[in-house]
NUTORZA-832834 format. One record per residue: x, y, z of N, C-alpha, C in turn. Coordinates in steps of 0.001 Angstrom, whole numbers, always signed. Atoms other than C-alpha are relative to their C-alpha. Example, Ala and Ser with C-alpha at 12.3 -4.5 7.8 and 13.67 -1.06 7.14 Angstrom:
BEGIN
rec nc1: +890, nc2: -1190, nc3: +0, cac1: +12300, cac2: -4500, cac3: +7800, cc1: +900, cc2: +1200, cc3: +0
rec nc1: -820, nc2: -1190, nc3: -60, cac1: +13670, cac2: -1060, cac3: +7140, cc1: -770, cc2: +1090, cc3: +730
This chain:
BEGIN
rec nc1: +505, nc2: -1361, nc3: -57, cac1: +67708, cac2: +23929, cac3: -54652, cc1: -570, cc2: +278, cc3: +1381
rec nc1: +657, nc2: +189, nc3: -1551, cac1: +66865, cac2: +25690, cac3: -51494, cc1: -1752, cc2: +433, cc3: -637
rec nc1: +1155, nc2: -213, nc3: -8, cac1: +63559, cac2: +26281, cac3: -53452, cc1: -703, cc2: -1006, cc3: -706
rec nc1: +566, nc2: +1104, nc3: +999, cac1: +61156, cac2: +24027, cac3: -55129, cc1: +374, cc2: +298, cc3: -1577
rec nc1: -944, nc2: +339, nc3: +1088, cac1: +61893, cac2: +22894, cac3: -58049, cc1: -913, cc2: +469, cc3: -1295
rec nc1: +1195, nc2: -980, nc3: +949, cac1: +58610, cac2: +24445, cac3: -60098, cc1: +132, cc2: +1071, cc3: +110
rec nc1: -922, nc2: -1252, nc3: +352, cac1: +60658, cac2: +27456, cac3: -59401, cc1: -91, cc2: +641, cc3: -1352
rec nc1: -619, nc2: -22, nc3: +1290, cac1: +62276, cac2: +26597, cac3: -62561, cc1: -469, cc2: +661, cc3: -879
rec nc1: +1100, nc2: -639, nc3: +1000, cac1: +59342, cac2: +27181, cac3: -64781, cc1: -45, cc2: +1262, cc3: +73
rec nc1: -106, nc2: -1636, nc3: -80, cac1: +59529, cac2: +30890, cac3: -63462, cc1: +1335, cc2: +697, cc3: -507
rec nc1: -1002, nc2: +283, nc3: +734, cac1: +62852, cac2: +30710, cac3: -64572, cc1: +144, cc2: +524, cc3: -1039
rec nc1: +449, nc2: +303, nc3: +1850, cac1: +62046, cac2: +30359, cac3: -68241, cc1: -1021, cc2: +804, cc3: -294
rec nc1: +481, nc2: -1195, nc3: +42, cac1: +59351, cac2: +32460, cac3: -68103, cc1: +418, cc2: +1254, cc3: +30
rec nc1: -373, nc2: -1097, nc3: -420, cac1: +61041, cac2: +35215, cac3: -66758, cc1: +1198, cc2: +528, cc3: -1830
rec nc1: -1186, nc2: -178, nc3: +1352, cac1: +63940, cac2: +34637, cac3: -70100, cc1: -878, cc2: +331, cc3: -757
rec nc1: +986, nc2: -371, nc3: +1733, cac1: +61299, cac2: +34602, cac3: -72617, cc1: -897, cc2: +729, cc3: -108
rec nc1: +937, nc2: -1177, nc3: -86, cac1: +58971, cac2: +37456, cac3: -71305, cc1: +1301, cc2: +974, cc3: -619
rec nc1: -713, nc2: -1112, nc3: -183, cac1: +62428, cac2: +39472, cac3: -71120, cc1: +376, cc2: +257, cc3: -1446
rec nc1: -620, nc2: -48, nc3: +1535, cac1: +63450, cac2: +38387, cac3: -74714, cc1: -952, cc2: +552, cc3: -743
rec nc1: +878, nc2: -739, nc3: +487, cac1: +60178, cac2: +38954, cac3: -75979, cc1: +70, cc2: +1600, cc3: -24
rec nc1: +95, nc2: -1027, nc3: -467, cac1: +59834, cac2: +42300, cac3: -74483, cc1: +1258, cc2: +951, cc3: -922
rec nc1: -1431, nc2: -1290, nc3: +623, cac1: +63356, cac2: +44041, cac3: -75709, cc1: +215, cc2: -382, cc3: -1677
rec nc1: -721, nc2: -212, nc3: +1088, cac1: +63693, cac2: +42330, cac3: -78753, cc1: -1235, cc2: -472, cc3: -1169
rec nc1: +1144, nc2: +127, nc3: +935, cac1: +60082, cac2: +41531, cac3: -81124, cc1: -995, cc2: +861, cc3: +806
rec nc1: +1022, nc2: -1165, nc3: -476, cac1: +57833, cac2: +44491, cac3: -79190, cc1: +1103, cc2: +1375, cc3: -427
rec nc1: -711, nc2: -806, nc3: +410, cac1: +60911, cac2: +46926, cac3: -80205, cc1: -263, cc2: +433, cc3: -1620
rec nc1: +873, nc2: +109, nc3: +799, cac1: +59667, cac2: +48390, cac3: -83375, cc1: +2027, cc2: +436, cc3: -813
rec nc1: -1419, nc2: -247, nc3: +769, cac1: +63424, cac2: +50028, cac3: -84191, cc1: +965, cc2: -1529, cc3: -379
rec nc1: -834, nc2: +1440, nc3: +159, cac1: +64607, cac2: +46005, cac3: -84724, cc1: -416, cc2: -474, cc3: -1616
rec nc1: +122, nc2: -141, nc3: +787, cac1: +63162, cac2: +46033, cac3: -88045, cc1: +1001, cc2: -164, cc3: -1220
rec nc1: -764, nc2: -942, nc3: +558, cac1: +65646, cac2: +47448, cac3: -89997, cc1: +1468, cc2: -1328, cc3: +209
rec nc1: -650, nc2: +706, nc3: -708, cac1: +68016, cac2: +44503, cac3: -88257, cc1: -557, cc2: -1545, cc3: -819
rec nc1: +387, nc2: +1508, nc3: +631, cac1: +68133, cac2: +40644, cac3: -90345, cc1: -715, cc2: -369, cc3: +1226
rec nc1: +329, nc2: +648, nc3: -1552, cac1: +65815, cac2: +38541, cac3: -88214, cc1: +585, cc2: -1153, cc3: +242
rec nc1: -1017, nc2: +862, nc3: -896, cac1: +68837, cac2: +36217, cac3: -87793, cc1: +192, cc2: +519, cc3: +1047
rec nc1: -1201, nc2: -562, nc3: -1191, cac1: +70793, cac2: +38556, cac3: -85863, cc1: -1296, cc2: -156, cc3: +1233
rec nc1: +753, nc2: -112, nc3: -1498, cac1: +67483, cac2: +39005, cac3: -83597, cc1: -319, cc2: -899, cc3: +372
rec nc1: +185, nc2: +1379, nc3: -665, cac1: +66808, cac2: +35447, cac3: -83148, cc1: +1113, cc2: -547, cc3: +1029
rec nc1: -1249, nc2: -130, nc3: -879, cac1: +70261, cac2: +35267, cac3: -82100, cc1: -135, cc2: +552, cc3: +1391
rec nc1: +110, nc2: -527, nc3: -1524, cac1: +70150, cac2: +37897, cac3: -79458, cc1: -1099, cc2: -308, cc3: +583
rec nc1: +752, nc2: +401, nc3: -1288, cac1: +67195, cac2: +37188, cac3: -78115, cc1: -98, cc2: -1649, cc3: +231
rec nc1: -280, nc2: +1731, nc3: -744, cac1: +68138, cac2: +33387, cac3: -77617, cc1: +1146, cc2: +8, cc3: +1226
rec nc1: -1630, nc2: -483, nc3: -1072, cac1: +71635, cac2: +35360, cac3: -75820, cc1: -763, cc2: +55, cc3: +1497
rec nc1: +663, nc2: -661, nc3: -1150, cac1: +69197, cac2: +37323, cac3: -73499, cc1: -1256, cc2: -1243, cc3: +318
rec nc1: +839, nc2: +1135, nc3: -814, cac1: +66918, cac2: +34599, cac3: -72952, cc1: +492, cc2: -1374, cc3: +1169
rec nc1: -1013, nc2: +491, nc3: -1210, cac1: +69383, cac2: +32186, cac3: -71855, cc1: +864, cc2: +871, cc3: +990
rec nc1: -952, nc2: -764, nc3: -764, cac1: +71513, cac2: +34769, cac3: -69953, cc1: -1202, cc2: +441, cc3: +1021
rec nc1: +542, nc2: -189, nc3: -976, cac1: +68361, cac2: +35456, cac3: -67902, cc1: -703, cc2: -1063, cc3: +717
rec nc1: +1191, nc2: +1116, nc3: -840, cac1: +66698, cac2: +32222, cac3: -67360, cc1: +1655, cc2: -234, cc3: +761
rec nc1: -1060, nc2: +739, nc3: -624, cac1: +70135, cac2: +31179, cac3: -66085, cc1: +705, cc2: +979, cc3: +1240
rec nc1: -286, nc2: -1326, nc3: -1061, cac1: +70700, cac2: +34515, cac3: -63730, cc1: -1207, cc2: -371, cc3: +950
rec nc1: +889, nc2: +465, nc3: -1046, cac1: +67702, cac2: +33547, cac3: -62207, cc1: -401, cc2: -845, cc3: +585
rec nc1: -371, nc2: +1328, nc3: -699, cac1: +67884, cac2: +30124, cac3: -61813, cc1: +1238, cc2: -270, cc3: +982
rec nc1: -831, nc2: -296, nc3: -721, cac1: +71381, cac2: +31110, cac3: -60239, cc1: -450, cc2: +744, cc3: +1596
rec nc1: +574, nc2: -601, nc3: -1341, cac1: +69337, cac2: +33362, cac3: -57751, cc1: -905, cc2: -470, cc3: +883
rec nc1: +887, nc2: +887, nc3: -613, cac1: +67114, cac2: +30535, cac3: -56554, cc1: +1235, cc2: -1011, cc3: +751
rec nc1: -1223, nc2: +233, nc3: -634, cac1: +70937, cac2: +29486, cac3: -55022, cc1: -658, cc2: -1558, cc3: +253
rec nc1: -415, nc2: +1667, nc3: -171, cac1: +71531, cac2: +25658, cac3: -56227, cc1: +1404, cc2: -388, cc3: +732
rec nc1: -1214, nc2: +351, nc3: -499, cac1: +73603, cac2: +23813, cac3: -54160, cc1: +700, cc2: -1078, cc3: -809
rec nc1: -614, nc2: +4, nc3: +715, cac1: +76586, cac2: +23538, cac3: -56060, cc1: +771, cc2: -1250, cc3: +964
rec nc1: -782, nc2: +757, nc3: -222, cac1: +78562, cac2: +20608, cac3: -55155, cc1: +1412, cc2: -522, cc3: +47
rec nc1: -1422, nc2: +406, nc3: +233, cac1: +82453, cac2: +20051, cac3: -54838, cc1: +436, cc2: -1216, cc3: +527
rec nc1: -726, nc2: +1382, nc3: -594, cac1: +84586, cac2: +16732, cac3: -54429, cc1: +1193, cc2: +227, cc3: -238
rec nc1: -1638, nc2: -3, nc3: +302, cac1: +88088, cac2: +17120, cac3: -53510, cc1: +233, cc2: -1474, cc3: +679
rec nc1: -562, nc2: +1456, nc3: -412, cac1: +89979, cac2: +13806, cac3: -53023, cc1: +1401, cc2: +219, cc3: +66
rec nc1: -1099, nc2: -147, nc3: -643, cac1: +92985, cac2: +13783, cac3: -51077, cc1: +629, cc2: -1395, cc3: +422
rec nc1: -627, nc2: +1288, nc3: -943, cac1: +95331, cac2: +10383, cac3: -50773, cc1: +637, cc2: +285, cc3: +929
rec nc1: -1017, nc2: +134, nc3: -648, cac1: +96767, cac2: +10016, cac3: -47723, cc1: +743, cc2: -1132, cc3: +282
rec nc1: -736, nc2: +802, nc3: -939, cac1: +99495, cac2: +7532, cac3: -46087, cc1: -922, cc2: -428, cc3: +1181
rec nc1: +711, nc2: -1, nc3: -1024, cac1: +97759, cac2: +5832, cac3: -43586, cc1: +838, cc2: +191, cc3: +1077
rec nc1: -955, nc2: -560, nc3: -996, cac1: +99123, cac2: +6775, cac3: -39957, cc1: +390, cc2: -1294, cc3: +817
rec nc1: -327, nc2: +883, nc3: -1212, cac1: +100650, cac2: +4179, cac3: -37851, cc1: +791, cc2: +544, cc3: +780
rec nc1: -608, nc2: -555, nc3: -1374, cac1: +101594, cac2: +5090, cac3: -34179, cc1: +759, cc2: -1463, cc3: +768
rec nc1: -1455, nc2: +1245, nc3: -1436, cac1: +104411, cac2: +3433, cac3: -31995, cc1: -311, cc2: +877, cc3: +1262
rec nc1: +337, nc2: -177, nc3: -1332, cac1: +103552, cac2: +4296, cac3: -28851, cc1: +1021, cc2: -989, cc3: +1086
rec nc1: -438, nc2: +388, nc3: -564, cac1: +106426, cac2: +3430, cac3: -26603, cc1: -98, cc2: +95, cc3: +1651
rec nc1: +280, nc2: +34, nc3: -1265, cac1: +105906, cac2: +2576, cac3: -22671, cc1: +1369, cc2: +686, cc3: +784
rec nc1: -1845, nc2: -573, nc3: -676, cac1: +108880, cac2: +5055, cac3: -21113, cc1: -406, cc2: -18, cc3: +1357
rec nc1: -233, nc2: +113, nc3: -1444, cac1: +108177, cac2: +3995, cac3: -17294, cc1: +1327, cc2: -1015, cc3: +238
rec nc1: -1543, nc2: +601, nc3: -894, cac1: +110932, cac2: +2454, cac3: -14697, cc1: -100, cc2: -1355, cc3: -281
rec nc1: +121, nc2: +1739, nc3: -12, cac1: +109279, cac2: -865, cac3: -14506, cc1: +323, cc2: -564, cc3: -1441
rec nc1: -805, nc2: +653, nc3: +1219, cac1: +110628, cac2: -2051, cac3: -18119, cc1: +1270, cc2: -644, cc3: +624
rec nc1: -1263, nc2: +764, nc3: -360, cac1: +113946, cac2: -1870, cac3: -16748, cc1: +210, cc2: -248, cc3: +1428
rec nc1: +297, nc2: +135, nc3: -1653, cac1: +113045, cac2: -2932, cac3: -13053, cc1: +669, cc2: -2109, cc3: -371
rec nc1: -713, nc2: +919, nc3: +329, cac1: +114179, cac2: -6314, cac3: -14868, cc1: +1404, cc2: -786, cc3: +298
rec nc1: -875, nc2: +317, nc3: +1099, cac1: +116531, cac2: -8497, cac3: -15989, cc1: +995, cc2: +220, cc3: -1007
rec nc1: -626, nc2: -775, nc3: +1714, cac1: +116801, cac2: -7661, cac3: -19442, cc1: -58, cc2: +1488, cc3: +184
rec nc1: +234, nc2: -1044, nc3: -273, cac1: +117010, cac2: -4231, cac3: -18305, cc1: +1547, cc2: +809, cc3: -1335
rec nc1: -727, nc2: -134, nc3: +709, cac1: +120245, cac2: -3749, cac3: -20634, cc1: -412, cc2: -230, cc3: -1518
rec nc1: +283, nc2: +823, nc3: +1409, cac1: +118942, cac2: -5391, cac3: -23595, cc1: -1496, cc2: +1282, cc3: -826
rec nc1: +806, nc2: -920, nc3: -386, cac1: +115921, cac2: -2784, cac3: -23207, cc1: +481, cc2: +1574, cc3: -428
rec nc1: -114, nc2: -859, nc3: +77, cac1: +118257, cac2: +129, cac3: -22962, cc1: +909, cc2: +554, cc3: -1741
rec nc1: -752, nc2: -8, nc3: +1214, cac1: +120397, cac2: -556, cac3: -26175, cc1: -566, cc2: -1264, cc3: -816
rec nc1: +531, nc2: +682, nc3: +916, cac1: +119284, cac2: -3619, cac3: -28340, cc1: -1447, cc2: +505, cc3: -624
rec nc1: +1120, nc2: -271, nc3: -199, cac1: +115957, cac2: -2930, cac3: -28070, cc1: -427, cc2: +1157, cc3: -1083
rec nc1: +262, nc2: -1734, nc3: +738, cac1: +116067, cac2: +1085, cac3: -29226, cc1: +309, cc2: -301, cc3: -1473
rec nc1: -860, nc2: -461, nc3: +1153, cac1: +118018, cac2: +169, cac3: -32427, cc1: -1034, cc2: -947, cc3: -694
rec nc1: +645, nc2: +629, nc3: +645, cac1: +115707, cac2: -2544, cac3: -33386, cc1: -1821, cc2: +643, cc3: -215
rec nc1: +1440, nc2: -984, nc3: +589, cac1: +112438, cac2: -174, cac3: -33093, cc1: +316, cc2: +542, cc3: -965
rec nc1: -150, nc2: -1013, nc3: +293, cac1: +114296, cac2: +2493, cac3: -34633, cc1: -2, cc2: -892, cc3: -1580
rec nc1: -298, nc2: +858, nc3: +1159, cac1: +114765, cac2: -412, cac3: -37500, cc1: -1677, cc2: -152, cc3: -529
rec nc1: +1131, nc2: +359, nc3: +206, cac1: +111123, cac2: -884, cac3: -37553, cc1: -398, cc2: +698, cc3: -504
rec nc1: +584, nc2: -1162, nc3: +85, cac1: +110115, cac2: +2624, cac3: -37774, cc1: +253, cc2: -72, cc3: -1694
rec nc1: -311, nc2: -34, nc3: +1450, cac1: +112405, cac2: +2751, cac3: -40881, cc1: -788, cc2: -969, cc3: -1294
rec nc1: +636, nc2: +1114, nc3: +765, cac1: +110782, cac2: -405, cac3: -42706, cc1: -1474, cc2: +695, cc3: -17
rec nc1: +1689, nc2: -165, nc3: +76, cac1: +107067, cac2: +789, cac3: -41861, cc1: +381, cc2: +1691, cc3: -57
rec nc1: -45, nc2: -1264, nc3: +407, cac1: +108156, cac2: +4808, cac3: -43412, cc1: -280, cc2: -191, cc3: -1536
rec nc1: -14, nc2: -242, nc3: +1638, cac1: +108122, cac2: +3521, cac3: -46975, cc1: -1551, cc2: +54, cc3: -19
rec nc1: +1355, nc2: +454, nc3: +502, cac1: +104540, cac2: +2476, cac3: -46919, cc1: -884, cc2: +1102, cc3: +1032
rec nc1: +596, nc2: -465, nc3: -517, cac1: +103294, cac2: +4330, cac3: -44059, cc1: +15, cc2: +1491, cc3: +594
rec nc1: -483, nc2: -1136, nc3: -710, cac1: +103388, cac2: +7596, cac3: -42003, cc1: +298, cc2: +173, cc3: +1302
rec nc1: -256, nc2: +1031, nc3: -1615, cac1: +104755, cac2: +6222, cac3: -38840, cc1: +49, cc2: +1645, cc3: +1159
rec nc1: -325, nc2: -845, nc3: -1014, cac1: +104531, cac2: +8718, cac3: -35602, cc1: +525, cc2: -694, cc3: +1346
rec nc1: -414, nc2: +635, nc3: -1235, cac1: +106093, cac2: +7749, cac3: -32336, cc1: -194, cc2: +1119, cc3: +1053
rec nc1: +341, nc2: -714, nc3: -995, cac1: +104921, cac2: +8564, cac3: -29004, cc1: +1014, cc2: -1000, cc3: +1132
rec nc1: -1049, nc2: +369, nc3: -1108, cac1: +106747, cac2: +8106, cac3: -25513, cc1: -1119, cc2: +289, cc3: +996
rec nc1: +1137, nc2: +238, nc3: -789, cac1: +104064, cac2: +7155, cac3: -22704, cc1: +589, cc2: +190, cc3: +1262
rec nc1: -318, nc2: +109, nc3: -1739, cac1: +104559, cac2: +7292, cac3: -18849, cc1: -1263, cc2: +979, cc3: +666
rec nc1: +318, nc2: -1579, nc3: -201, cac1: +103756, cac2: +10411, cac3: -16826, cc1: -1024, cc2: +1228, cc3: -1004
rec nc1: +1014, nc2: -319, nc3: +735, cac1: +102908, cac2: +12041, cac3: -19749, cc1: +572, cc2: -209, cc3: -1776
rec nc1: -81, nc2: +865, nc3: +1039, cac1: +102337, cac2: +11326, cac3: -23139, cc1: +622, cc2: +1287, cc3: -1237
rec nc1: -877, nc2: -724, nc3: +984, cac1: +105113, cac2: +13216, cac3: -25562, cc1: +650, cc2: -647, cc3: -1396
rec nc1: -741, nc2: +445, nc3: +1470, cac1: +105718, cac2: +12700, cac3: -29739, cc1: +1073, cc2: +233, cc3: -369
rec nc1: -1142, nc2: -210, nc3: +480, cac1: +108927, cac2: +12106, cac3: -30668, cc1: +766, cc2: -491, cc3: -1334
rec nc1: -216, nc2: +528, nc3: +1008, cac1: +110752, cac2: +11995, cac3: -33526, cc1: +826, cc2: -1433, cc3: -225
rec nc1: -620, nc2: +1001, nc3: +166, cac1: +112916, cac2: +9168, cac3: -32888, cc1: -69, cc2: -866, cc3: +1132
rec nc1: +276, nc2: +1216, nc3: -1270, cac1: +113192, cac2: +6563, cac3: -29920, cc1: +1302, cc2: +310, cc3: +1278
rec nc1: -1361, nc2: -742, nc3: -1180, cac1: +116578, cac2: +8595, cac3: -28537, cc1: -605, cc2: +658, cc3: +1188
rec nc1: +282, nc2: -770, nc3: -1230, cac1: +114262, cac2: +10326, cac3: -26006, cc1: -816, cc2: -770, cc3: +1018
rec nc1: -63, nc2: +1502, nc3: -739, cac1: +113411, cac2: +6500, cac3: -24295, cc1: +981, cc2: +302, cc3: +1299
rec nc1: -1135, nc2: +416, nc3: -703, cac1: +114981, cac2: +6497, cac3: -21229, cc1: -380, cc2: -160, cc3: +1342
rec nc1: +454, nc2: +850, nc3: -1018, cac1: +113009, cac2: +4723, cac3: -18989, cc1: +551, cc2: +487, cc3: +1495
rec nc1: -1, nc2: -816, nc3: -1131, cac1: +112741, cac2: +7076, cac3: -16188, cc1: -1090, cc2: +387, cc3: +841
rec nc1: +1095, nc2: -779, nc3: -583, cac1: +109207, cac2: +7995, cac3: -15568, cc1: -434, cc2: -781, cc3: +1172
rec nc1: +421, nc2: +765, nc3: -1100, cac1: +107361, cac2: +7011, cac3: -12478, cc1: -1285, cc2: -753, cc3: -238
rec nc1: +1311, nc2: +918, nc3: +369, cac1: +103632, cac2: +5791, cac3: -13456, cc1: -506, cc2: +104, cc3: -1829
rec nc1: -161, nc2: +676, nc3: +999, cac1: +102265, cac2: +4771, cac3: -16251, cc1: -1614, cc2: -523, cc3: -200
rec nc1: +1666, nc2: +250, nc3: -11, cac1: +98392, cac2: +5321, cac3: -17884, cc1: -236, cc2: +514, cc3: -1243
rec nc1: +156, nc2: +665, nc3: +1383, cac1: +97658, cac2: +3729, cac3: -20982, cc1: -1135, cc2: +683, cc3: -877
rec nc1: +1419, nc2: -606, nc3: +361, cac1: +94316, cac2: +4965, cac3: -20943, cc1: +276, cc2: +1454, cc3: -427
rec nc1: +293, nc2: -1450, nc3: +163, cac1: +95098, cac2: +8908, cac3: -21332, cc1: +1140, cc2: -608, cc3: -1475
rec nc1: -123, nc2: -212, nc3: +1054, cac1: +97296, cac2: +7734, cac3: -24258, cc1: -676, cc2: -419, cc3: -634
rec nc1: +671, nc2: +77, nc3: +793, cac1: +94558, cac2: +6083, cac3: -26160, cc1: -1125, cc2: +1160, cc3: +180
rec nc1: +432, nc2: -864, nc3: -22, cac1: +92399, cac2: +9136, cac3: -25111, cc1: +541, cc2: +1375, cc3: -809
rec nc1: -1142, nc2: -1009, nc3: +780, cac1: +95052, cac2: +11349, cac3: -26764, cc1: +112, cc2: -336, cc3: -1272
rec nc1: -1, nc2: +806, nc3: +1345, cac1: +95257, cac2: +9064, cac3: -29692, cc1: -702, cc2: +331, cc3: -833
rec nc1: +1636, nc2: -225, nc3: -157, cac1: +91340, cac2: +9151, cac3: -30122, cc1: +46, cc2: +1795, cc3: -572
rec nc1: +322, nc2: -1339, nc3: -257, cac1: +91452, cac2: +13020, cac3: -29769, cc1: +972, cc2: +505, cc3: -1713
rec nc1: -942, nc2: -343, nc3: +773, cac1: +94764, cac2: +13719, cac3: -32448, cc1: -66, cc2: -835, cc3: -1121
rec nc1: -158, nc2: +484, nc3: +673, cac1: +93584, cac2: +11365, cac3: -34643, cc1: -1770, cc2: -1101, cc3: -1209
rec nc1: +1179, nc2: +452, nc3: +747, cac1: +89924, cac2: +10723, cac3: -35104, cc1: -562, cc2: +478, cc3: -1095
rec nc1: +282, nc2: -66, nc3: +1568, cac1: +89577, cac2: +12089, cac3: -38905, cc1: +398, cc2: -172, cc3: -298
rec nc1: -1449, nc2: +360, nc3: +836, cac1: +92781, cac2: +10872, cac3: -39857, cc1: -356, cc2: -1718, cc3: -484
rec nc1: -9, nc2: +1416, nc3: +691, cac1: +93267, cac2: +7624, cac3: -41784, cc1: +1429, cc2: -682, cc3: +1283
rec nc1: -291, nc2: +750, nc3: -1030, cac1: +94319, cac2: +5733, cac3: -38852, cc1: +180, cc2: -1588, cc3: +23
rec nc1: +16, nc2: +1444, nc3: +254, cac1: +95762, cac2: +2062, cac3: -40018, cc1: +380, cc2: -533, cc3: +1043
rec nc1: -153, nc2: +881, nc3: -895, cac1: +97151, cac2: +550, cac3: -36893, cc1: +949, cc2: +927, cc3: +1559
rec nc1: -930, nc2: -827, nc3: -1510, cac1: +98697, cac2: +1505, cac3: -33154, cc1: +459, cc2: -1248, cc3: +728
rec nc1: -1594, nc2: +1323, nc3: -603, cac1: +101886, cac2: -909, cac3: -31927, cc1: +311, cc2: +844, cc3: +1324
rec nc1: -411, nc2: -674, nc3: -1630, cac1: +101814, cac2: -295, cac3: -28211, cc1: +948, cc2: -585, cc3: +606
rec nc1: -1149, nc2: +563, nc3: -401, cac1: +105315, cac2: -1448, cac3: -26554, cc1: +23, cc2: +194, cc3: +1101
rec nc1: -318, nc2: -529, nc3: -1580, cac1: +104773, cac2: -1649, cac3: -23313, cc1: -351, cc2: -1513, cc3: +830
rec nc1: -128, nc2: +1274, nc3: -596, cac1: +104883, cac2: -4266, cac3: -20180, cc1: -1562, cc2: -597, cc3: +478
rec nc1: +1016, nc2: +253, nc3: -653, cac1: +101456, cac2: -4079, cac3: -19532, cc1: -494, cc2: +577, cc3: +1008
rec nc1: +273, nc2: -128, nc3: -2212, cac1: +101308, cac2: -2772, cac3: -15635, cc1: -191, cc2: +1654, cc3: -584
rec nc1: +876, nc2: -1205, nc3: -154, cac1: +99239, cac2: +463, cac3: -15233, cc1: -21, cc2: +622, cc3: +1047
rec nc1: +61, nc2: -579, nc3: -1250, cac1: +99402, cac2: +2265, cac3: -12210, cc1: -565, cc2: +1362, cc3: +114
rec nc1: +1093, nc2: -1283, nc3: +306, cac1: +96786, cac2: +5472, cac3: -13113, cc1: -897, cc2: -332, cc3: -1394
rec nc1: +1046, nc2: -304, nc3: +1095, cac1: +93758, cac2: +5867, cac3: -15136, cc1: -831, cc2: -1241, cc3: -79
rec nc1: +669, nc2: +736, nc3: -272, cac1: +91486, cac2: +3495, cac3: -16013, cc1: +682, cc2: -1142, cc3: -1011
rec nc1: -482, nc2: +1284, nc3: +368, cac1: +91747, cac2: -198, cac3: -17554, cc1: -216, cc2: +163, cc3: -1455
rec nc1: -700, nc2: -196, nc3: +1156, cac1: +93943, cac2: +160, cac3: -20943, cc1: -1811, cc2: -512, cc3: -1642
rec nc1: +839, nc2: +1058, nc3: +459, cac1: +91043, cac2: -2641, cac3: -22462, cc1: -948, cc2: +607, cc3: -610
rec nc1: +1189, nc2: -1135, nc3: +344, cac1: +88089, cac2: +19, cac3: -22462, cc1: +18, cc2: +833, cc3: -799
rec nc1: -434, nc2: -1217, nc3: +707, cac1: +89809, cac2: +2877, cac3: -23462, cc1: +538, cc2: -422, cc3: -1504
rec nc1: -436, nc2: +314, nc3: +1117, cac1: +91415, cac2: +1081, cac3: -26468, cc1: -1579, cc2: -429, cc3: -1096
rec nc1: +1168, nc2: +395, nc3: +797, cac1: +87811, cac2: -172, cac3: -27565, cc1: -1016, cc2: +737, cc3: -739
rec nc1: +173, nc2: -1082, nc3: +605, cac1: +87169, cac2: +2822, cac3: -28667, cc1: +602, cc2: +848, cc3: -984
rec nc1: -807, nc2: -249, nc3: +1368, cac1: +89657, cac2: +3330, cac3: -31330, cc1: -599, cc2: -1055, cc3: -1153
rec nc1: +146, nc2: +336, nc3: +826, cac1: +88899, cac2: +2658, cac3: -34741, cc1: +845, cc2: -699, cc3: -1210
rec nc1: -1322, nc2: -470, nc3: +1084, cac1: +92283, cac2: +1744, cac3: -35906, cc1: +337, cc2: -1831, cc3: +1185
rec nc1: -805, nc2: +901, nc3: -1122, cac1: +93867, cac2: -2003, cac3: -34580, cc1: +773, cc2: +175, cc3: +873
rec nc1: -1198, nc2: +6, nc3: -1124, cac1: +96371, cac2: -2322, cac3: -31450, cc1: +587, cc2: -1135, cc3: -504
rec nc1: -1233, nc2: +1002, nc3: +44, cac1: +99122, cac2: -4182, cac3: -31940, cc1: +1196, cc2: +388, cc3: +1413
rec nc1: -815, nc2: -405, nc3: -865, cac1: +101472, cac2: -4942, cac3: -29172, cc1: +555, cc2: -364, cc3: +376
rec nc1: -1707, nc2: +748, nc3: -243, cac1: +104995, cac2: -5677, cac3: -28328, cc1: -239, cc2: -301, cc3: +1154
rec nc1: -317, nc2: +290, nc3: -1046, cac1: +104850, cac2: -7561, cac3: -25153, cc1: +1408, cc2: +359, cc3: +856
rec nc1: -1819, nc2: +430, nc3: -886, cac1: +108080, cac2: -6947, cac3: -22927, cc1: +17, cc2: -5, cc3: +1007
């Protein structure tokens, strides 16, 4: 209650002055069984203690419960240096088909999103828009982005795929220690 709670008592008073009042000080009620008037004035007694206990505005309480999927993010590293490699082939085709395999496996259970990192940090629906082109590469503004798009969400884990090497923003380490949700992360 936003009022004290000895309110109440005024409450109840207020029903049983009002019942009194209209329905045993009425002299035309007479004439009327004194069922029926016990009746109504038990109607009008409750119907006013409870109008006015309504106007002393209790806070009414609701609980909605909503399951969700928890969210897991792929966060893929789309700079040059991946395929500055080696395995720079293995990267551009093995690689894609076996995320894209992953994604599928962790959709039954989860609500998988995929992001594409470099330059700048863009959600995509699939891993076809990989193509290891960008020039730098800062880890930190995607867990800042993460953080931002995802701090009321049910946030079970973030699989970062990247080589490691940073070349803007600050050190990945910090910025991640501030998520509430594990990192997981594909070395390559």
């Amino acid at each position: 209650l936003e009022y004290p709670w000895w309110f109440l008592v005024f409450c109840i008073l207020a029903g049983a002055v009002y019942a009194f009042v209209l329905y045993f000080r009425n002299k035309k009620q007479e004439e009327v069984r004194n069922s029926i008037v016990w009746f109504m004035s038990t109607l009008r007694f409750l119907s006013v203690a409870i109008l006015s206990f309504l106007l002393l505005a209790p806070l009414i309480k609701t609980v909605k419960r909503t399951v969700e999927k928890p969210v897991v993010v792929i966060a893929q590293d789309n700079s040059e240096s991946l395929v500055a490699g080696k395995d720079s082939a293995f990267y551009k085709k093995e690689y894609k088909e076996k995320l894209a395999k992953l994604i599928n496996q962790l959709s039954d259970k989860y609500e998988v999103r995929s992001y594409t990192f470099a330059d700048k940090i863009k959600e995509s629906a699939n891993m076809d828009s990989v193509n290891f082109k960008e020039k730098q590469t800062n880890i930190s503004q995607l867990f800042d982005e993460l953080d931002t798009r995802y701090s009321n969400r049910n946030l079970g884990a973030i699989i970062l795929a990247t080589d490691g090497l940073y070349n803007i923003g600050s050190n990945p380490v910090y910025t991640s220690s501030k998520m509430k949700a594990p990192v997981y992360t594909i070395a390559l």
